[in-house]
KOLKOLVEX-458340 format. One record per residue (C-alpha): residue in three letters; y negated, x, z. Coordinates in steps of 0.001 Angstrom, whole numbers, padded with zeros to 6 digits, always signed. Layout:
N
ALAYXZ ...
This chain:
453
UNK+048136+006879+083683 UNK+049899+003934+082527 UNK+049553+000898+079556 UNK+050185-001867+078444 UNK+052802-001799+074945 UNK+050656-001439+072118 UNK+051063-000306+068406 UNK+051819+003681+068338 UNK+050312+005877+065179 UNK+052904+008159+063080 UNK+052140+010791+060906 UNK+054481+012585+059316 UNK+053665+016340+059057 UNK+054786+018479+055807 UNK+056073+021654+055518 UNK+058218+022873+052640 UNK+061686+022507+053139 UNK+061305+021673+056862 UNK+059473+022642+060127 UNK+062777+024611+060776 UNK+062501+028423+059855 UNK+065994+028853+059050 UNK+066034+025028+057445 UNK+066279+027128+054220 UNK+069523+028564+054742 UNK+071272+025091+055216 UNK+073323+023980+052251 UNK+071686+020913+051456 UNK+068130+022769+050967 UNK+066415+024085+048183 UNK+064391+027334+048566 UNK+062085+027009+045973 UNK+060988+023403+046972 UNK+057996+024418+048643 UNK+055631+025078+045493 UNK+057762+022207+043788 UNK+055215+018939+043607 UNK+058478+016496+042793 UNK+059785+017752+046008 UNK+056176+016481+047707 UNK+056288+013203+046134 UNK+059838+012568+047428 UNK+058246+013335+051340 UNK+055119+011509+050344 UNK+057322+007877+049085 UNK+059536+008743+052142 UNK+056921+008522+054556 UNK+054949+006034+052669 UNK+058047+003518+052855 UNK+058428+004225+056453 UNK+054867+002567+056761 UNK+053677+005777+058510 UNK+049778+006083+059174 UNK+049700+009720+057029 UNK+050324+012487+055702 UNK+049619+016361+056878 UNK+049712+019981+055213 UNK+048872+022420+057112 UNK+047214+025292+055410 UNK+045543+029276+055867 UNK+043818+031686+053318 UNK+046782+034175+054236 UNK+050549+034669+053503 UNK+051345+033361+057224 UNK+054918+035398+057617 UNK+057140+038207+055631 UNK+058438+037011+052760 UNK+061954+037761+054370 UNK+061822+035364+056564 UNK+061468+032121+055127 UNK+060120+030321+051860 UNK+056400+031476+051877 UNK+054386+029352+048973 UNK+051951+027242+050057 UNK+049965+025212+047248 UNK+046434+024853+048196 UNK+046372+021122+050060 UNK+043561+019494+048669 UNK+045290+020195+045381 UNK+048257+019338+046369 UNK+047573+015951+047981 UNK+045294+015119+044582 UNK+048972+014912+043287 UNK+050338+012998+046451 UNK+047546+010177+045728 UNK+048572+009462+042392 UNK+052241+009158+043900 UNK+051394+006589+046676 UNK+049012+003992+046982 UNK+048561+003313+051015 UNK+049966+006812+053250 UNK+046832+008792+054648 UNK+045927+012133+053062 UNK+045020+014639+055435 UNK+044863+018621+054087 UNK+043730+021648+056683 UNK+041099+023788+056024 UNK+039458+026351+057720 UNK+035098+026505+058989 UNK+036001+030541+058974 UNK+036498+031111+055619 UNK+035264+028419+053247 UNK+031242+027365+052965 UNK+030304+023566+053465 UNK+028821+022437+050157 UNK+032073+023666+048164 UNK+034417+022261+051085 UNK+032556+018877+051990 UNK+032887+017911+047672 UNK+036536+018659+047261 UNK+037063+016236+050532 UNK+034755+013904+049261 UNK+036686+013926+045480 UNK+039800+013481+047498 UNK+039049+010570+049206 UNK+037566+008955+046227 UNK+040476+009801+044086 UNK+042988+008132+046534 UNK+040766+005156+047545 UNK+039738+005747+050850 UNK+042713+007907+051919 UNK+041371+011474+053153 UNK+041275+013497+055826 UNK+040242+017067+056843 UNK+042181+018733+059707 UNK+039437+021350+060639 UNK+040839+024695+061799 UNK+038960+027990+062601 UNK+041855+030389+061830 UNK+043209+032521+064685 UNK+044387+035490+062074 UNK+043433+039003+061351 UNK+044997+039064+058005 UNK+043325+036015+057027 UNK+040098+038009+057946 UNK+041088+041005+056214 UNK+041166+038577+053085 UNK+037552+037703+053409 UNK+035865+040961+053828 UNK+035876+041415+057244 UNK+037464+044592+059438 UNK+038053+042417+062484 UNK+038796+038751+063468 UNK+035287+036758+064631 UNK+035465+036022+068192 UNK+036732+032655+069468 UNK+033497+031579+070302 UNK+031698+032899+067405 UNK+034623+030877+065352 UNK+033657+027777+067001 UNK+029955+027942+066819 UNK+030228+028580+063050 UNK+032745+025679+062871 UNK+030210+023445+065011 UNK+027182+024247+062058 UNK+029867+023860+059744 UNK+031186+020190+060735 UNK+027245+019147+060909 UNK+026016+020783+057664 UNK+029475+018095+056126 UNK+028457+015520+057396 UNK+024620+015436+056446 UNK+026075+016264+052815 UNK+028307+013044+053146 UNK+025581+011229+054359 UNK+023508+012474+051619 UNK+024193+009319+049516 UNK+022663+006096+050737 UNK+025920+003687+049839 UNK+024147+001554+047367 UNK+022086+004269+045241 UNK+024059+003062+042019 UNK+021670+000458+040283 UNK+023476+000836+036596 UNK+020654-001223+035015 UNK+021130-000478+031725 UNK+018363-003004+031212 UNK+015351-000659+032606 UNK+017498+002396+032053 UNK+017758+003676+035755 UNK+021238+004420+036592 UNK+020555+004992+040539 UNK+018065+005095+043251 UNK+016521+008542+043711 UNK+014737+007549+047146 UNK+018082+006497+048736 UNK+019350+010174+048385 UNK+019019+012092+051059 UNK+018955+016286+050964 UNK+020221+018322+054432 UNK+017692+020858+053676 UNK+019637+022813+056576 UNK+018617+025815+057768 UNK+021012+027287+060274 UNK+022046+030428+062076 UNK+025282+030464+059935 UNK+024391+028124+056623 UNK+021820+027228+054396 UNK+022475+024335+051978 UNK+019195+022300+050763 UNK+020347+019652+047765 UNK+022123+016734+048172 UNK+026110+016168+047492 UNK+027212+015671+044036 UNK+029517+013305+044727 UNK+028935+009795+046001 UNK+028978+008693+049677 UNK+033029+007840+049366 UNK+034731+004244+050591 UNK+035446+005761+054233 UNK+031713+007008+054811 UNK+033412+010182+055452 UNK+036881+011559+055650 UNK+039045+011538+058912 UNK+038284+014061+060680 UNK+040835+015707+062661 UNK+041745+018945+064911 UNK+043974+020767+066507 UNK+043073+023053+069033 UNK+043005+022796+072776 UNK+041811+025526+074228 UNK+038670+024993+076277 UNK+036564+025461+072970 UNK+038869+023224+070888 UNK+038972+020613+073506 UNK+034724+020686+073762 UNK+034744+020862+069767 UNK+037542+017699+069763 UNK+035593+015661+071933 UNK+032445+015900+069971 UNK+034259+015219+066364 UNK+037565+014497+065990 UNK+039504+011435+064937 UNK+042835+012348+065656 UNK+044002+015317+067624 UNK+047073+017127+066833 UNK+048412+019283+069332 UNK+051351+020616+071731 UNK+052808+020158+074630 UNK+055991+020680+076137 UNK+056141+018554+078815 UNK+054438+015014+079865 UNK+052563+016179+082605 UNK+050779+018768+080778 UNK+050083+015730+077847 UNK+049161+013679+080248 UNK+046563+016389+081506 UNK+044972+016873+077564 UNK+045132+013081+077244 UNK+043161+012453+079991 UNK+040593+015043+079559 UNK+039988+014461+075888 UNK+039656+010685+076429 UNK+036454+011801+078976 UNK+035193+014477+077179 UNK+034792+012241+074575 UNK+033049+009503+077004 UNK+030919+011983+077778 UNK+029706+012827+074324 UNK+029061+008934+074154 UNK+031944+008051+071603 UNK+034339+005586+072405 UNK+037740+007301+073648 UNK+039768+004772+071941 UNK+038117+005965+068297 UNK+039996+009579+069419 UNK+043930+009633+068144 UNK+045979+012064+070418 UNK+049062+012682+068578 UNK+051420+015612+070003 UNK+053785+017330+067966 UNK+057788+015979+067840 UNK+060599+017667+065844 UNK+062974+015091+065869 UNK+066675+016362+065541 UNK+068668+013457+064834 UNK+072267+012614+064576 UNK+074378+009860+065059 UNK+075678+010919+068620 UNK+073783+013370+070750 UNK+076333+015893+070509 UNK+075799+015554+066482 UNK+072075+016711+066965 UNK+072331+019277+069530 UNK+075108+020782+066932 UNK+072581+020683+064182 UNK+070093+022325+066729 UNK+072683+024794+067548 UNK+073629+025715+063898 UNK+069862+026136+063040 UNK+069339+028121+066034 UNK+072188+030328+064906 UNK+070782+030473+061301 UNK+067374+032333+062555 UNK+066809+036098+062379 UNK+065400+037429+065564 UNK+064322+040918+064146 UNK+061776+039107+061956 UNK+060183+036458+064388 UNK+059550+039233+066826 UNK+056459+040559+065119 UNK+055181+036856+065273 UNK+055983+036238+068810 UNK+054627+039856+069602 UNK+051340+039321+067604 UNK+051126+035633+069580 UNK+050985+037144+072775 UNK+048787+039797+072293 UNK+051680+042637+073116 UNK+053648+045286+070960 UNK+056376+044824+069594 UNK+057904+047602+071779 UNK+056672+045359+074989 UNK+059416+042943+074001 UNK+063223+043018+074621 UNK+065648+040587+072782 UNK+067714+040056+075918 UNK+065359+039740+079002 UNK+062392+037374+079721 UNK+058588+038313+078763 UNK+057052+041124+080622 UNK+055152+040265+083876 UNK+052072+042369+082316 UNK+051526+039907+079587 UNK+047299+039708+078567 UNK+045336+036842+080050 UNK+044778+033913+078107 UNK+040801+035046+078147 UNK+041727+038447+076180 UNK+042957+036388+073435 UNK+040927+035862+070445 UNK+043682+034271+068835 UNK+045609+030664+069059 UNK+044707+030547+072940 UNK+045912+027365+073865 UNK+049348+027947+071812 UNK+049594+031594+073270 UNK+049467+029785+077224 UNK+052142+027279+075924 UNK+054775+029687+075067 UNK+054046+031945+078377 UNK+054048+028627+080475 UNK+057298+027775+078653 UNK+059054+031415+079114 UNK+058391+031352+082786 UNK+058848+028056+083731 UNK+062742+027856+082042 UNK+062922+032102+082578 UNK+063632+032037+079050 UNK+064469+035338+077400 UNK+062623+036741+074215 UNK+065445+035454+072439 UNK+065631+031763+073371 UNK+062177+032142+073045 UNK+062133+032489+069617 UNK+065266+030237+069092 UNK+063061+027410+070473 UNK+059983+028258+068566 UNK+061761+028474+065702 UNK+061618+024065+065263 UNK+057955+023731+065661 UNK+056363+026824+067086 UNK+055465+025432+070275 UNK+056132+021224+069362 UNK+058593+019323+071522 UNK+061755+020027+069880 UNK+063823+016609+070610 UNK+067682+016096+069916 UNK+069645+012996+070194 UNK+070114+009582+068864 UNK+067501+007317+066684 UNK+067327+005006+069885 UNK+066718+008610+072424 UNK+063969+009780+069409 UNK+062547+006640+070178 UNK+062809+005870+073502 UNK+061471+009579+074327 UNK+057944+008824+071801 UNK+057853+005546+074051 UNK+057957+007299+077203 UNK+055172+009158+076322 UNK+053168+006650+074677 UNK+053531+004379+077843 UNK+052739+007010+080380 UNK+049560+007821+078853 UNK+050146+010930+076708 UNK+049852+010247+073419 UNK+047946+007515+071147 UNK+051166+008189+068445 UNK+053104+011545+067078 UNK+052783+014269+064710 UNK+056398+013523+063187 UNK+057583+017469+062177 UNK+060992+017151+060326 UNK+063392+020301+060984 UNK+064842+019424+057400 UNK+063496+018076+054459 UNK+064006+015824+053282 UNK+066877+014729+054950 UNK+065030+014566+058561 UNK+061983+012249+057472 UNK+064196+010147+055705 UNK+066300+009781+058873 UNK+063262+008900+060700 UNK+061952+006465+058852 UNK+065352+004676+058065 UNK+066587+005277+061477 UNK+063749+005417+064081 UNK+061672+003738+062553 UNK+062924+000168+062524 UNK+063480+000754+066415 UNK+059937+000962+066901 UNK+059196-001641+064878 UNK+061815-003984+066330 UNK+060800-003248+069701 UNK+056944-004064+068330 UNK+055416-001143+068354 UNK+055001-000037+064893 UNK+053704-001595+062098 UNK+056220-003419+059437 UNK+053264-003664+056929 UNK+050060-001837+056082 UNK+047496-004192+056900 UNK+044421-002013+055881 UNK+044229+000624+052929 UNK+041851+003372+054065 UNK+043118+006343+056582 UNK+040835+004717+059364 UNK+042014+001474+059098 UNK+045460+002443+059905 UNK+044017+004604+062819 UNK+041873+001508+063764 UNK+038794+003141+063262 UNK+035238+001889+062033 UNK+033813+003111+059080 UNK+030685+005442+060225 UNK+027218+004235+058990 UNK+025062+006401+057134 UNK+023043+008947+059589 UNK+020421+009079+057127 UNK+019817+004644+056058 UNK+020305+004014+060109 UNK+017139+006054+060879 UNK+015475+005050+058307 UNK+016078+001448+059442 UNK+015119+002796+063601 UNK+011877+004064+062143 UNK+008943+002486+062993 UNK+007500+000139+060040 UNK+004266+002621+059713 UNK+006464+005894+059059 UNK+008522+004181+056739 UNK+005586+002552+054481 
């Protein structure tokens, strides 16, 4: 599938001192940065001068890796991004959290404060959390199924947005004149009653100047896709090659047909980890020195846990076993789990270059050369019909955003196909996205004149 040139969507995706496990170990970084909000800001006016559609902080209720490893604080996002909105005054704001281990009322109000705090700016990347330990935090022996993760997130999404919609947009009369602030028959309870949730009053915080935050997801397994095409926004996921992107593109663009949205109101936007330098041979010997820089002894537990195998199953020096689990035995990160087998066996990668290329962006395109390559590779995709835009996931930060923006950047907006100006100030008018009408006021005006007397 081809296109015409259009306008491409960039978001530029957070993550402490860089997407890069080893990025800590470079000179130039600091290894306390990540719980450092100054450090945030810097990203956030980076990415915000770049004209970039958003921001995106990934996020789980677990410490994700050893504390050998790599830096391992992670401030809580909505918290975080609170900060980030008082910082900028246009980037997107979108925080992850997860349908497993949070309950809708609490959740749905601290995305609804967010987005009225930074004036129309939020969004909620909705994850389900593939992760025993995470589990183990919540008072549970096992992880839930993959399916029973997904149905709860399903009940969970719905429950959020009749709580959102829970507001009629003009129940503020502020007559101080009769003394009646607001309009008690233009709120609107859930009064759910679900298999997994039961929430009956009304949101305490007003319906908020998008309708409802972005919402956005990440998974593509067959349950993720299904759960996409119902809900999401934007998509972030990965794919290693254009044929596979090309594949999810297509298929998410029906799916969501067939739910009766309009395709072009779903984002795809795979990860990139740009590795820039002035000549290729200048990135590939950045790639190379961060490649050196990563300990293989302590990304083998992460691998191993990944694929569903021992550690004893795997061998530094030799390729994955040929008795690896299906993709179906999985209760995990399905869809990433298939990536990294598809990627082993199609290059007959061993373990160990494995884990040197996961070690950029755990499955994301890793991409090293020029500004003009960066940017001739996102519009290669773009053009070929894999991608509405890219998850931008800096190996170093700061020092690879702010070479994308002042370096890749203006070649996508000279060749027209990025924005030079913010022409809208909400998250969905930067995606090009309507703001949703009220569920609740549009049946209300579809109901026949006798029910509604």
């Amino acid at each position: 599938m081809s296109r015409r040139p259009g306008q491409l969507h960039l978001n530029a995706f957070l993550m402490g001192v860089g997407h890069h496990e080893a990025a800590w170990r470079l000179p130039e970084s600091d290894p306390h940065a990540e719980v450092d909000v100054e450090h945030y800001k810097n990203l956030a006016r980076i990415a915000e001068r770049g004209k970039l559609d958003s921001l995106f902080l990934a996020d789980g209720p677990v410490l994700w890796d050893q504390v050998g490893r790599r830096p391992s604080g992670v401030l809580e996002p909505t918290v975080l991004l609170t900060a980030l909105a008082g910082a900028t005054e246009r980037i997107g704001l979108i925080a992850t959290a997860s349908t497993t281990y949070n309950e809708p009322y609490n959740l749905a109000r601290r995305f609804a404060s967010l987005d009225v705090i930074s004036g129309g700016r939020a969004g909620w990347n909705i994850v389900t959390t593939a992760n025993l330990d995470a589990a183990r935090n919540f008072n549970l022996d096992h992880l839930p199924t993959h399916r029973e993760r997904y149905e709860r997130a399903t009940e969970f999404v719905d429950v959020s947005l009749k709580l959102w919609d829970s507001w009629d947009d003009d129940v503020v009369l502020a007559d101080k004149a009769s003394g009646v602030w607001g309009d008690q028959e233009k709120i609107y309870p859930p009064e759910h009653n679900g298999k997994h949730f039961r929430v009956a009053g009304a949101l305490n915080v007003p319906r908020t100047p998008q309708g409802h935050p972005l919402l956005v997801q990440a998974g593509s397994s067959e349950n993720g896709r299904n759960f996409a095409a119902r809900y999401a926004e934007a998509i972030f996921t990965a794919h290693q090659t254009l044929a596979d992107a090309q594949e999810f593109y297509d298929d998410i663009k029906r799916r969501a047909a067939e739910h009766g949205r309009d395709p072009d109101h779903v984002k795809v936007l795979p990860g990139i980890v740009p590795l820039i330098g002035a000549t290729e041979a200048e990135a590939r010997e950045l790639e190379a020195e961060l490649s050196r820089l990563i300990r293989a002894e302590t990304a083998l537990p992460i691998l191993a846990e990944l694929l569903g195998v021992d550690i004893a199953d795997l061998r530094l020096d030799e390729e994955l076993p040929a008795n690896l689990p299906a993709e179906e035995e999985i209760e995990g990160a399905k869809s990433r789990r298939t990536l990294v087998v598809n990627l082993g066996r199609r290059e007959r990668l061993t373990v160990r270059q494995i884990i040197a290329r996961m070690g950029g962006g755990r499955g994301h395109l890793t991409f090293a050369g020029t500004p003009a390559q960066v940017a001739d590779a996102i519009e290669n995709w773009y053009d070929n019909g894999a991608a509405d835009g890219f998850n931008i996931m800096p190996p170093v930060l700061p020092s690879s955003l702010t070479r994308f923006v002042d370096e890749v950047v203006p070649i996508l907006q000279e060749r027209g196909r990025f924005r030079t100006e913010y022409t809208g100030r909400t998250l969905r008018e930067h995606y090009g996205l309507p703001r949703p009408a009220n569920r609740n006021t549009t049946t209300k005006a579809a109901a026949p004149a006798a029910l509604r007397s």
